[in-house]
KEKE-3310 file (N, C-alpha, C; in steps of 0.2 Angstrom, whole numbers, plus 5000, padded with zeros to 4 digits):
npx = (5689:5684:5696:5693:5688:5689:5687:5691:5696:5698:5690:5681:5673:5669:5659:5650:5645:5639:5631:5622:5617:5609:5600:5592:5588:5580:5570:5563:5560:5551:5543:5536:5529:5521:5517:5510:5519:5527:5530:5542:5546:5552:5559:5570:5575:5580:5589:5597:5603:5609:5620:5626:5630:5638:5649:5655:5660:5669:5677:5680:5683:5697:5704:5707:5713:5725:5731:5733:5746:5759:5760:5747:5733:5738:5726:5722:5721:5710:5698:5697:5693:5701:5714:5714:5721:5719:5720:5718:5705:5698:5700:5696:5680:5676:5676:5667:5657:5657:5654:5641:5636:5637:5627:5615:5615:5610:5600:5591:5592:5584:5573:5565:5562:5545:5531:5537:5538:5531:5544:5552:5553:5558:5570:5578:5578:5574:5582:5596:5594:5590:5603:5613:5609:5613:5627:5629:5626:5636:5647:5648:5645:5662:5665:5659:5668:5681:5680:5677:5686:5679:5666:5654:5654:5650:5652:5648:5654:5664:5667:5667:5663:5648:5645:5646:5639:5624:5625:5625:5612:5605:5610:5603:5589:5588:5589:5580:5569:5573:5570:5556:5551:5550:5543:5528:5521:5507:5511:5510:5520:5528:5526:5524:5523:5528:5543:5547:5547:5555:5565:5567:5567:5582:5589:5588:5598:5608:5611:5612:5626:5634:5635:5637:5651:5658:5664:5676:5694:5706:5709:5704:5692:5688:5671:5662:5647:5635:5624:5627:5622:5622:5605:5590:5582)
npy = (5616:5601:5590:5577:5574:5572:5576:5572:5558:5539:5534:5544:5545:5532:5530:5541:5537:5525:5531:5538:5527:5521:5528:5531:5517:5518:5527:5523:5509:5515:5523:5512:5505:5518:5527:5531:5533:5527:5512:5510:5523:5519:5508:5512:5519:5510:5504:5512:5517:5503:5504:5515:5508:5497:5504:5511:5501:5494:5505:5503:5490:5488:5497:5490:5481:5487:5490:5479:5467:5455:5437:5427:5421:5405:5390:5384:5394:5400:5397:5404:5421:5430:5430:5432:5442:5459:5467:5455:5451:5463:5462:5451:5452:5467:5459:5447:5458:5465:5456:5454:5466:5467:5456:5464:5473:5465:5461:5471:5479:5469:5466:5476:5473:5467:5458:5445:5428:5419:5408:5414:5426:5422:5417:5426:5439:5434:5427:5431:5442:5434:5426:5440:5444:5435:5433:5448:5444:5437:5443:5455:5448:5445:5456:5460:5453:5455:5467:5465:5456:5442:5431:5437:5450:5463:5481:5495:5505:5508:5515:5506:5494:5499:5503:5491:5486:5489:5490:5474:5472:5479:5470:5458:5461:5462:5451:5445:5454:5447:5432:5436:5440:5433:5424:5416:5402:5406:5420:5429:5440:5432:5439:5454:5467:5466:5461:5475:5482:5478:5481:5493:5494:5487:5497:5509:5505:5503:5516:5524:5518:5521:5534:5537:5532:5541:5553:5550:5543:5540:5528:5511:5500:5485:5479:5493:5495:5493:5489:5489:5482:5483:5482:5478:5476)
npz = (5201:5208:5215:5211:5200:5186:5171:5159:5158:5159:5167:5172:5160:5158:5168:5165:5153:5157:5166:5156:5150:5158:5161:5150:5147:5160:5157:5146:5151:5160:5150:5146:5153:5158:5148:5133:5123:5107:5102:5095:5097:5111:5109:5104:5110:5120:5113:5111:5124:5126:5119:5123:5136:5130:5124:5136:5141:5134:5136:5150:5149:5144:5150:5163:5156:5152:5165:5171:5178:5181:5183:5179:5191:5203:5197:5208:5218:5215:5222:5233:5236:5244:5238:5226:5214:5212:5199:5188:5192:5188:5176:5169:5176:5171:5155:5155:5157:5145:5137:5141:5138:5124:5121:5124:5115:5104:5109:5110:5098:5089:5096:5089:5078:5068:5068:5074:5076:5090:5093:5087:5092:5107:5100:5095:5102:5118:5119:5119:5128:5140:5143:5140:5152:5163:5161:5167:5181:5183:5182:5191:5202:5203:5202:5215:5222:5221:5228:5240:5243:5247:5245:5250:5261:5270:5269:5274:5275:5263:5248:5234:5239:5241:5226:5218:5226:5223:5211:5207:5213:5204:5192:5196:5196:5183:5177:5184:5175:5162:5163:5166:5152:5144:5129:5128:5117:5114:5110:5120:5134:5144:5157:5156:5163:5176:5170:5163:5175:5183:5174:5175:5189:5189:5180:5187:5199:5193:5188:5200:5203:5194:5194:5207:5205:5197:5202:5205:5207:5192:5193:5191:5198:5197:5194:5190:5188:5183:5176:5167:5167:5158:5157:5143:5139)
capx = (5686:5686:5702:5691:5682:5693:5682:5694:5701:5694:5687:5675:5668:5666:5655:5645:5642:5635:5626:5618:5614:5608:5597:5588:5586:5574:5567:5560:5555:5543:5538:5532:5524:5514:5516:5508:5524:5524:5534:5546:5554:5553:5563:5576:5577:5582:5595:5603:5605:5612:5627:5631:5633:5644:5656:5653:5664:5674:5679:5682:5689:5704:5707:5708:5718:5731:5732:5734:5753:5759:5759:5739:5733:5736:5719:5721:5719:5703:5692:5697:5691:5704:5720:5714:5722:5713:5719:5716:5698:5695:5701:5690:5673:5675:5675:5662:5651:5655:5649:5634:5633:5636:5623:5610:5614:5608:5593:5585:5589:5580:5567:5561:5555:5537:5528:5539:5534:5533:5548:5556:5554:5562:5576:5581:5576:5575:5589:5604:5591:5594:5611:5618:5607:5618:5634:5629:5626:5644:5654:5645:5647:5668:5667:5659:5674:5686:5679:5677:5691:5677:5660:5651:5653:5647:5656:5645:5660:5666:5662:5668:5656:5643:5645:5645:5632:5620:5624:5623:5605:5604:5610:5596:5582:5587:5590:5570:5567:5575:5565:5547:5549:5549:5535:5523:5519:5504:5512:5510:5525:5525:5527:5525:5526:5534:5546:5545:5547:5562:5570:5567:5573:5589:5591:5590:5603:5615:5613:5616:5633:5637:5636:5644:5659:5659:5668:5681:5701:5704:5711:5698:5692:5682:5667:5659:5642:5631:5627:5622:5622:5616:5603:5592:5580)
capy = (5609:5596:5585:5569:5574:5572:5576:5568:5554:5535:5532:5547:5544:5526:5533:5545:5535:5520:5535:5539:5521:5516:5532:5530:5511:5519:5530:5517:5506:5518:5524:5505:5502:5521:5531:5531:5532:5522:5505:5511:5527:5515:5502:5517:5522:5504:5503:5518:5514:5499:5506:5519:5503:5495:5510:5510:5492:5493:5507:5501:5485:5492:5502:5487:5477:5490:5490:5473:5465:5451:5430:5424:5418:5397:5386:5382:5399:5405:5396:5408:5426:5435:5429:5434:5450:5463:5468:5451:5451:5466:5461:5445:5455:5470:5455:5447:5463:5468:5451:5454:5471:5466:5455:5467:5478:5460:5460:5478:5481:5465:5469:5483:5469:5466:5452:5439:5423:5416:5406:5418:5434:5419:5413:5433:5444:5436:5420:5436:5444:5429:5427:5446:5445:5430:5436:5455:5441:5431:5452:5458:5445:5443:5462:5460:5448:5459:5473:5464:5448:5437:5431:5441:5454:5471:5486:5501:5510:5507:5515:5503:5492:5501:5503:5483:5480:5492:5483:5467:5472:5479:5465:5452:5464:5463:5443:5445:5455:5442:5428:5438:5443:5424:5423:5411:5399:5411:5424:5431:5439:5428:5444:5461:5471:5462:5465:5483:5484:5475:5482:5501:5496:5489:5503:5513:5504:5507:5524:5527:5513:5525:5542:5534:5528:5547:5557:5546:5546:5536:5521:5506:5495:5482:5482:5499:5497:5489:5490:5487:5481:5487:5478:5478:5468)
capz = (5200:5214:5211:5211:5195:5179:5163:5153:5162:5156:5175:5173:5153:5160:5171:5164:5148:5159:5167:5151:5146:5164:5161:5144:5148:5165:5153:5142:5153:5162:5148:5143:5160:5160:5142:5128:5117:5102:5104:5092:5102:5117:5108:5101:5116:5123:5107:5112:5129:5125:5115:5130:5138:5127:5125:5143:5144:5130:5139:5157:5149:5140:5156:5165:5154:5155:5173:5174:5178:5185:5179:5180:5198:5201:5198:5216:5221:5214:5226:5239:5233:5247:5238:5219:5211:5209:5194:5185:5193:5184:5167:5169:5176:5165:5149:5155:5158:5141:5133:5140:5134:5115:5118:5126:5108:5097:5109:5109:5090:5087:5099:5086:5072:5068:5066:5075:5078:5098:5093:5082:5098:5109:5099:5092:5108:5124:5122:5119:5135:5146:5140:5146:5160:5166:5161:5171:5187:5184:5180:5197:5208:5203:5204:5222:5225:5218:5230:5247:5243:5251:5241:5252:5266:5272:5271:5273:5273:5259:5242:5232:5241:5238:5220:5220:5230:5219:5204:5208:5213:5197:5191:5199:5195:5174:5177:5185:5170:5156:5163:5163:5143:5139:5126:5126:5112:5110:5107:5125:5135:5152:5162:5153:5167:5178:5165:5162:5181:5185:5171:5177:5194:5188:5176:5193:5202:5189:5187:5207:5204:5188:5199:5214:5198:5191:5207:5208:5204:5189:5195:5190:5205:5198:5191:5193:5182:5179:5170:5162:5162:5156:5156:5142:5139)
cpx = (5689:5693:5699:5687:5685:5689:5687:5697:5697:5688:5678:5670:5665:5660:5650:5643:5639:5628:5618:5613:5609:5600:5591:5587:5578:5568:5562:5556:5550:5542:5532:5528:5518:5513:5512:5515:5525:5531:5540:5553:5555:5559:5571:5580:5582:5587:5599:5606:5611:5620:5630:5635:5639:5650:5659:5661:5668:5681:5685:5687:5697:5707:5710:5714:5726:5735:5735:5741:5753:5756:5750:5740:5735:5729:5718:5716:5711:5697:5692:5698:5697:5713:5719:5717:5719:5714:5718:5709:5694:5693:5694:5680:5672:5672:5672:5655:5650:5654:5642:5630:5634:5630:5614:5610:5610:5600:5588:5587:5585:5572:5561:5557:5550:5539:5532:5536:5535:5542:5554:5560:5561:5570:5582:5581:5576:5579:5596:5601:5595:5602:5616:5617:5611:5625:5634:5630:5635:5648:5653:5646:5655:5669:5668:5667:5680:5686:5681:5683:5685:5670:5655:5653:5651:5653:5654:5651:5664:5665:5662:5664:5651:5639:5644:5640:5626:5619:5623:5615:5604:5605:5604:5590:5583:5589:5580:5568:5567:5568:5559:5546:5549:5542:5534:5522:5513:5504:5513:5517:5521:5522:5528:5527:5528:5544:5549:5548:5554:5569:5573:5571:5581:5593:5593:5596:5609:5616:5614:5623:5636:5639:5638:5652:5660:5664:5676:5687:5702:5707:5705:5699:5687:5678:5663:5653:5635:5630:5617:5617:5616:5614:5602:5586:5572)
cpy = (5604:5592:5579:5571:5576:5571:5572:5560:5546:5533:5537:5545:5536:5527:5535:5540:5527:5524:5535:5532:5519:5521:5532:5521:5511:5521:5526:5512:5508:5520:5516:5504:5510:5527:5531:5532:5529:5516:5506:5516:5523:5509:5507:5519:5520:5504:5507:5517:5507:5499:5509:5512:5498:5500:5508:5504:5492:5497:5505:5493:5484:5495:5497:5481:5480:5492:5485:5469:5460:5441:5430:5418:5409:5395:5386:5386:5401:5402:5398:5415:5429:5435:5430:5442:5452:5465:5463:5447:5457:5466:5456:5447:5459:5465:5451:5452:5464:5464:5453:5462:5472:5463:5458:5472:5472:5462:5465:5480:5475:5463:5472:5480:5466:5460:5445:5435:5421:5416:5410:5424:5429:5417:5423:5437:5440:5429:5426:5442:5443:5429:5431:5446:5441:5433:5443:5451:5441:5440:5454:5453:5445:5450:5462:5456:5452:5464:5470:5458:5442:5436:5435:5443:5461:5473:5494:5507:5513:5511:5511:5497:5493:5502:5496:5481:5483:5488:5479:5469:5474:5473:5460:5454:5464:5456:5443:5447:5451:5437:5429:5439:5435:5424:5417:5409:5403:5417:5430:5435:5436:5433:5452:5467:5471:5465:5472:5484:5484:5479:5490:5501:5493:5495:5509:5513:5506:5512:5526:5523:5521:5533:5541:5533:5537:5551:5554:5547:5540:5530:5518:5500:5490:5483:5487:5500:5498:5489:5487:5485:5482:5479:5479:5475:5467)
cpz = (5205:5209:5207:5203:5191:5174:5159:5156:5159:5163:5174:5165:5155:5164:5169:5158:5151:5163:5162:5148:5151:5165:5155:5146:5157:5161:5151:5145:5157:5159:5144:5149:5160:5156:5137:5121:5115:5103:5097:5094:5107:5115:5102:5106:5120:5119:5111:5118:5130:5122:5119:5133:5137:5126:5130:5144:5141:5134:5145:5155:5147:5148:5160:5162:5154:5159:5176:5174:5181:5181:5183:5188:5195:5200:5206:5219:5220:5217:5232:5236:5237:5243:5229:5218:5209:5201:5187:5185:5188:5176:5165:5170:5171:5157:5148:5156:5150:5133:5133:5137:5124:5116:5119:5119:5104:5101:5108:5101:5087:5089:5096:5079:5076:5067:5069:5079:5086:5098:5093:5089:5104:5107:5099:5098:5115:5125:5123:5126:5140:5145:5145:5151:5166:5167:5165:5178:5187:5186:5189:5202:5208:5205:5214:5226:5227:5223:5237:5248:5249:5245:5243:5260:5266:5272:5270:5272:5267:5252:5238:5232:5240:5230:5217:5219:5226:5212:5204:5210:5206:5190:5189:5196:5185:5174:5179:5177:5165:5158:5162:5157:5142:5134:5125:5118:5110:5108:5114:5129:5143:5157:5162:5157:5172:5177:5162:5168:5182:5179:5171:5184:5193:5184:5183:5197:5198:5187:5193:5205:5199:5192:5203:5211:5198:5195:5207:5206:5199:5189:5194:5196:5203:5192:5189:5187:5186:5174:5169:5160:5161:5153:5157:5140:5138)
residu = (UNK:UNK:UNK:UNK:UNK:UNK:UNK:UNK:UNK:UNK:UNK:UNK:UNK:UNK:UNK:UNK:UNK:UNK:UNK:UNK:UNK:UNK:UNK:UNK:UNK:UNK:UNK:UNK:UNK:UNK:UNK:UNK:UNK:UNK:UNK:UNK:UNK:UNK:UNK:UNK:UNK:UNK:UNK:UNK:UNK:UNK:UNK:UNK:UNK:UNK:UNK:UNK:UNK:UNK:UNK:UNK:UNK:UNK:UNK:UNK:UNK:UNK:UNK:UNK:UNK:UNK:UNK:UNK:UNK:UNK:UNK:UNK:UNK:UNK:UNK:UNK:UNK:UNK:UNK:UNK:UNK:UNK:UNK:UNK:UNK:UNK:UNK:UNK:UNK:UNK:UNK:UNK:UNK:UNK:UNK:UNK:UNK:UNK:UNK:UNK:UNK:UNK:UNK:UNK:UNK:UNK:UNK:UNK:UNK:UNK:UNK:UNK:UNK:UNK:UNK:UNK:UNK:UNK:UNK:UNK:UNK:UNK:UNK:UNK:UNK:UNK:UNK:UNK:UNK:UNK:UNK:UNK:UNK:UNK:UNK:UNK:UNK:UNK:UNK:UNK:UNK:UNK:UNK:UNK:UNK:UNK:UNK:UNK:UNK:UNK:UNK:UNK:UNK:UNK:UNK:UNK:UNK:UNK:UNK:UNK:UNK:UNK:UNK:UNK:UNK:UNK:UNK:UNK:UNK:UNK:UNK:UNK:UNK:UNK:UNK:UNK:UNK:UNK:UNK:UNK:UNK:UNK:UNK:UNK:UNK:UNK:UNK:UNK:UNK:UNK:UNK:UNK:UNK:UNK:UNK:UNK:UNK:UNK:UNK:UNK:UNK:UNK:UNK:UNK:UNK:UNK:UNK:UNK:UNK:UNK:UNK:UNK:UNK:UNK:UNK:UNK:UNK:UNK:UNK:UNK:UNK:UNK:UNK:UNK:UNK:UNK:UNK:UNK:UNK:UNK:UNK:UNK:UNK)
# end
């Protein structure tokens, strides 16, 4: 077995089980944009997804918090990404990503009741949507920081980067998705497949970020999701 590939190790279960979430969350939403499966495995499907996710975090953020040494950066400091510790960037992303993925668990199981009202689908389903979708941004961009010490630069070279730079598109595209499920006063969503869409291709990016994560040695660098986030939605 290659070295880089530690089946036991918390680097690779983090990995694979956002794999698995990043994977059932594509699923789902292509089969809502061109299946005929009943909106109930599509919304099991989403559930379940959502939990690898969370594992997923809980996982990566323990990892991180036990990684992490050293007194907390100044205030000063943190409006210059190249002088932040890595290891207190990651505590901080990871714990943000995996806000967001508690709250992608409220919104895909609440997702699966009937009969709700505009408001109802609104306050229950796409406010804890919007919500993680934000939080998947803020985790991802601290990540990107974390990775390149600057808000933004190139580093094709890098993996690290790339695992980044993938999520955070994943990211964007499940922030797309949140805003398009807003339902309308008539009961309408604003942007069904829109919605659907956006949330298959972030599902995609996080499943390259998560198999780009899975090789690796088990030092945690960051965010290495998405994830989520999953995200979700």
């Amino acid at each position: 077995m290659h070295r880089g590939l530690r089946p036991r190790s918390a680097q690779w279960w983090t990995g694979v089980l956002f794999a698995v979430g990043s994977l059932c969350f594509l699923v789902a939403a292509l089969a809502s944009l061109w299946s005929s499966a009943s909106r109930a495995t599509i919304g099991i499907t989403f559930f379940a997804g959502s939990i690898f996710f969370t594992s997923a975090a809980v996982l990566q953020h323990g990892t991180a918090i036990r990684e992490v040494s050293g007194p907390l950066p100044a205030p000063a400091t943190l409006r210059h990404p190249s002088t932040w510790p890595h290891r207190h960037v990651d505590v901080l992303a990871t714990l943000v990503q995996l806000v967001g993925t508690v709250l992608f668990n409220v919104n895909t199981l609440l997702a699966m009741q009937d009969h709700l009202t505009a408001r109802q689908a609104d306050l229950r389903v796409w406010a804890p949507d919007a919500i993680g979708s934000i939080c998947f941004l803020i985790a991802s961009e601290l990540a990107f920081c974390g990775t390149c010490r600057a808000w933004f630069a190139i580093r094709a070279h890098d993996r690290d980067w790339w695992i980044a730079a993938v999520n955070m598109l994943g990211s964007i595209a499940f922030g797309i998705a949140a805003i398009a499920s807003f339902v309308l006063p008539s009961g309408d969503v604003a942007g069904e497949t829109l919605s659907n869409a956006a949330t298959a291709a972030g599902a995609a990016c996080f499943l390259v970020g998560a198999v780009l994560l899975v090789p690796r040695s088990p030092r945690t660098r960051g965010l290495k999701m998405r994830v989520p986030s999953a995200e979700t939605t």
